[in-house]
N, C-alpha and C positions, 0 to 999 in steps of 0.2 A: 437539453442540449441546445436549443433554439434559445433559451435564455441567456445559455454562455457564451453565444457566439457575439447577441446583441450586446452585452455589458463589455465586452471584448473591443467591441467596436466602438464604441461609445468612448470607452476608455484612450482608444488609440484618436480616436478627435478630438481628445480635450489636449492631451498631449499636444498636436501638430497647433491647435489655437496658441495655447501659452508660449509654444516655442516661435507664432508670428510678430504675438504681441511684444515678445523683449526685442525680437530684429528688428522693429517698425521704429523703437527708440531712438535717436539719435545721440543722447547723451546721458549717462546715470542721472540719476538724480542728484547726487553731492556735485557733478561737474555745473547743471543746471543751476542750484543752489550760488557753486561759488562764482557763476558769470552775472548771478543778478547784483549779487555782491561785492564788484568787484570795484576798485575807486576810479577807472576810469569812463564808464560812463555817466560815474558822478562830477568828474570833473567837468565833461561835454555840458551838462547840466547847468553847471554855475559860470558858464562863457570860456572856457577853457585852462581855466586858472588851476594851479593844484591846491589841495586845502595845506594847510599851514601846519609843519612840523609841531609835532607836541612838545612840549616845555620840559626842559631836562629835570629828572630829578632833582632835590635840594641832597645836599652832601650829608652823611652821619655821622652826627659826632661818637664815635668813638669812647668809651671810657681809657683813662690809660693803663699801661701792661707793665708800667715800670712796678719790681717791686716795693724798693720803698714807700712810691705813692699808695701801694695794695692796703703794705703794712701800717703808714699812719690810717688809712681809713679806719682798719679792723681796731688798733688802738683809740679813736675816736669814738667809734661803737661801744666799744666795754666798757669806755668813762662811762659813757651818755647811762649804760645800764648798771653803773655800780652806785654800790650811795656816794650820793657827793662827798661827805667830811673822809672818806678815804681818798680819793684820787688824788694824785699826786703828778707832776710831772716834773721830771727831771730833763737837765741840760737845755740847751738851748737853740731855738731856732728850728733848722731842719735837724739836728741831733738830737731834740727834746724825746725824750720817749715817757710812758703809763708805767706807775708805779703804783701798786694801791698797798699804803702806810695804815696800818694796825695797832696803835698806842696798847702798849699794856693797861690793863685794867688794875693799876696799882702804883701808890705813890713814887715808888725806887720800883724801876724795873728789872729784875733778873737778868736782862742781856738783851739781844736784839738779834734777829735772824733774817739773812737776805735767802730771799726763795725764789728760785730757777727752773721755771718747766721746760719739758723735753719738748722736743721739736715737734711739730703741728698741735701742740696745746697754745694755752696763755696765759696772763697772770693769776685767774681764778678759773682753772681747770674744776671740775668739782670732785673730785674723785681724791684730789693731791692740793693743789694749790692752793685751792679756797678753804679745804676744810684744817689745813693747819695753819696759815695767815688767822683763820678764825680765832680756834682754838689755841693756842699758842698765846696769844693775847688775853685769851680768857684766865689762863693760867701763869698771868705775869709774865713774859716777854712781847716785845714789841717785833713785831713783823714788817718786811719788805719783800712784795713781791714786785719781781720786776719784766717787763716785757724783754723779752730775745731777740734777733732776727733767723731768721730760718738758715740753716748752713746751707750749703750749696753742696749739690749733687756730685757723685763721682764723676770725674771726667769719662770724655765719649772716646774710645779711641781710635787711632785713626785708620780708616778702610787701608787695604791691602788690593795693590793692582796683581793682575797677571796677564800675560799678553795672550796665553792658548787657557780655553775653558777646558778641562779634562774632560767634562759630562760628555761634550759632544766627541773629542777626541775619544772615547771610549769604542764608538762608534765604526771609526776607520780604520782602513788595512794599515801597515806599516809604511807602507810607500806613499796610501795617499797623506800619512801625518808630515811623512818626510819632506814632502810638497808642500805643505801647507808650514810648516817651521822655515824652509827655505824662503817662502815670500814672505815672510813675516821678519824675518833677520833681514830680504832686502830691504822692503819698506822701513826698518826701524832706522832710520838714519839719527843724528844726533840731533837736527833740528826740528822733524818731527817728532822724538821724543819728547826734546823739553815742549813745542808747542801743546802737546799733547798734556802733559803735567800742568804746565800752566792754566789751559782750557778748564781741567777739574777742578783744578784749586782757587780757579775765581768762581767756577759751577759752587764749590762746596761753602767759598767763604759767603755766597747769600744768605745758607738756612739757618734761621736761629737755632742757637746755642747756648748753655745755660749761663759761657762767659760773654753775651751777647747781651743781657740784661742785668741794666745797674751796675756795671762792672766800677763805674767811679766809688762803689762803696765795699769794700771789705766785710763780710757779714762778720768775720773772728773779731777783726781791730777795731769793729762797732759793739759786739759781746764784751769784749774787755773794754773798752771804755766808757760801759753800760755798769758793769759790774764794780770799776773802778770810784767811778761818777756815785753810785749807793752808797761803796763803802766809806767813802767822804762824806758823806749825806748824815748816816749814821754818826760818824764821832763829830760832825758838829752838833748830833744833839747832846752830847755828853754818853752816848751810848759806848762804850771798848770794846763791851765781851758780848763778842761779834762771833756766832756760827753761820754757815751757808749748807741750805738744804739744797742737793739739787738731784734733779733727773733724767735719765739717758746719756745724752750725749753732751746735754750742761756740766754731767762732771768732767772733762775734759776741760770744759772751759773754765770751772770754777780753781782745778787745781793747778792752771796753767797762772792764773790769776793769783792763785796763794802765793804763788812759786816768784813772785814777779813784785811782789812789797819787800822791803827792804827791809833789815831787823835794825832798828834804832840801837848805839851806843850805848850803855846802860853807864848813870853817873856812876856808881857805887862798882868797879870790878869784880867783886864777888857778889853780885845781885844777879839772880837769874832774872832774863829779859824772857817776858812773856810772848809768845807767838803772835802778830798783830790780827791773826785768825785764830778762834778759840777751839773749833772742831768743824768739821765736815763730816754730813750726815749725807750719804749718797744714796740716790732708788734705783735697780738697775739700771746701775750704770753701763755703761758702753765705752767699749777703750779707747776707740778712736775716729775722729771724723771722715768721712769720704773724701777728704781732699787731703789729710793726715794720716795716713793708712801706718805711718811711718812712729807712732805716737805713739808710747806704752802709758799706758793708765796704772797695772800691778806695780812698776816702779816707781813714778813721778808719784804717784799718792805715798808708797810707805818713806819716802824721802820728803814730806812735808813735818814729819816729827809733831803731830796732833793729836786730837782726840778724833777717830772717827768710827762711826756707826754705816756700817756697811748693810745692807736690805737689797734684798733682791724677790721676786715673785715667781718669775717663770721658773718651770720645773723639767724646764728641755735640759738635752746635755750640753748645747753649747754653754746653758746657761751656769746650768754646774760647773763645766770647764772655767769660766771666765771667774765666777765666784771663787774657785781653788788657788786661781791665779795669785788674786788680790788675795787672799789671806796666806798664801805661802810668802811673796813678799812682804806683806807686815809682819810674818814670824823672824824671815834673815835680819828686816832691818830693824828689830827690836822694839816697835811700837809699845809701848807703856797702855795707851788703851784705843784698842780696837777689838770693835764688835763688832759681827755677821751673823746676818739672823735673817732665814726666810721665812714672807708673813703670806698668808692666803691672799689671791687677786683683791684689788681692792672693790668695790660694790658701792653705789650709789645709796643703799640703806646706812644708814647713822644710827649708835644707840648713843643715846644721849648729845646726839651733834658732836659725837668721834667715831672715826673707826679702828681699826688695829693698827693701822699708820701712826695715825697723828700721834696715838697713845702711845706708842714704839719712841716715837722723836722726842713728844715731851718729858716721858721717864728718864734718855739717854742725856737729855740738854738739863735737867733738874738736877741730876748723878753726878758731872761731869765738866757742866760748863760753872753752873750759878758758885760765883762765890769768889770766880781765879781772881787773883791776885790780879791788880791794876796798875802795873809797873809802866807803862805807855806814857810816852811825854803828853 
């Protein structure tokens, strides 16, 4: 008992020390710290002068955000990695865009084929682009594949004002909403409203927008006259029998482009004039662009009057919907040869450097195109 009372006490005097030692302080220690540190009795130090602002940073340059500058880069890179004796460039200037040309592997070529990747690919996608530009050449046609520009995004639409928030009005009795709709109808005068509109709509017209960038270039009117610009390219080699491979949302563009060459006179009145396109060979395809929502692909296709070879992969229902689409129009408008055939996803594994694609194309363009008639001035 005589032990507990002494360790008791003991106990209660160390307490009463520690708690003299922190009041005897005057200031924490971080406060001690920041007065030794502090600049002005540094300045006192150097005769009362203050030390000398530090030197503003140097500016950053910035890469730029336009997209065509984005898009020649990325073009400039796939030359730099492709073999040289294919790259190609077409057009000119800031218009020039990468094409990489594929000579058939044979004296007379079979035809020649413009190849169009879908959106966020490029001219030697591996999967599509590269392995039938390859192969396609291997097997007597000459190949073009050509760079795209990215279509533009669906528009944004535009916010919806209200002058009472419902959430909170959920909130209040009846009389006090009645109150609060009465000051709001008085304050709404005609010239604080429109100030009020106007406020937002100079607020809104700062954020970038996707018509905010590059808008001096049309990404469609630069597609067609990408697409146009090839198919010139090709009949000055002596090439005619011209098919176009394309995918996603390329067809849209491709068949906008078929639609838009013009059928030459034929000397002879009873000579059938050949299509100035021999076929269209479409990958799933896509009916319409986000900014042509307005655009039917199942009709402007079976009104090209060609040969085409329809493919599709996805095995969803829209997908199947979209596939039934196009082949019920090619049945009304009497197509002579269209074909629709779904192949397994494509795979990075090649047997024999083809896959079921390439193979799919080259059979339907050997069947189909090799041979038409060259009635073209």
């Amino acid at each position: 008992m005589g032990s507990f009372s002494i360790m008791t006490f003991a106990t209660d005097l160390f307490r009463k020390a520690l708690l003299c030692l922190l009041l005897s302080s005057p200031f924490p220690t971080w406060a001690q710290e920041d007065t030794q540190t502090s600049p002005e009795p540094q300045a006192e130090q150097n005769g009362g002068e203050k030390p000398s602002p530090a030197p503003a940073p140097a500016a950053i340059e910035r890469p730029k955000l336009d997209k065509q500058h984005i898009a020649m880069q990325s073009m400039a890179a796939l030359a730099q990695a492709s073999d040289p004796d294919t790259v190609l460039w077409l057009g000119e200037g800031a218009d020039s865009f990468l094409a990489i040309y594929q000579a058939a592997w044979q004296p007379v070529p079979n035809g020649a084929a413009i190849i169009l990747h879908a959106d966020g690919q490029h001219a030697l996608w591996p999967e599509t682009s590269k392995v039938l530009s390859e192969n396609l050449a291997k097997h007597g046609w000459t190949s073009l594949s050509i760079s795209l520009p990215e279509a533009l995004a669906a528009s944004i639409p535009q916010r919806q004002y209200t002058a009472i928030n419902n959430a909170e009005e959920g909130d209040k009795t009846p009389t006090e909403v009645a109150d609060t709709t009465a000051a709001n109808e008085a304050q709404a005068t005609p010239e604080n409203t429109t100030a009020n509109a106007e406020a937002t709509m100079a607020e809104e017209s700062t954020l970038p927008t996707p018509e905010s960038v590059n808008m001096s270039i049309d990404p469609e009117t630069q597609a067609f006259e990408r697409l146009m610009e090839s198919y010139e390219y090709l009949r000055q080699q002596g090439l005619l029998n011209i098919a176009i491979i394309c995918e996603g949302s390329a067809a849209v563009r491709a068949v906008k482009m078929i639609s838009a060459i013009p059928l030459p006179a034929p000397s002879n009145p009873q000579a059938r004039v050949a299509n100035p396109v021999a076929a269209l060979v479409s990958i799933n395809a896509i009916h319409n662009l986000p900014r042509d929502a307005d655009f039917k692909l199942p009709t402007a296709l079976a009104e090209l009057n060609i040969s085409v070879l329809d493919i599709y992969f996805d095995d969803s229902e829209h997908s199947k919907r979209d596939a039934e689409k196009r082949k019920a129009e090619a049945a009304r408008a009497g197509l002579a040869v269209y074909r629709q055939q779904r192949l397994p996803l494509n795979s990075s594994k090649l047997a024999q450097g083809e896959n079921p694609l390439s193979k799919r194309v080259r059979g339907f363009l050997n069947r189909y195109v090799r041979g038409r008639a060259k009635t073209l001035p």
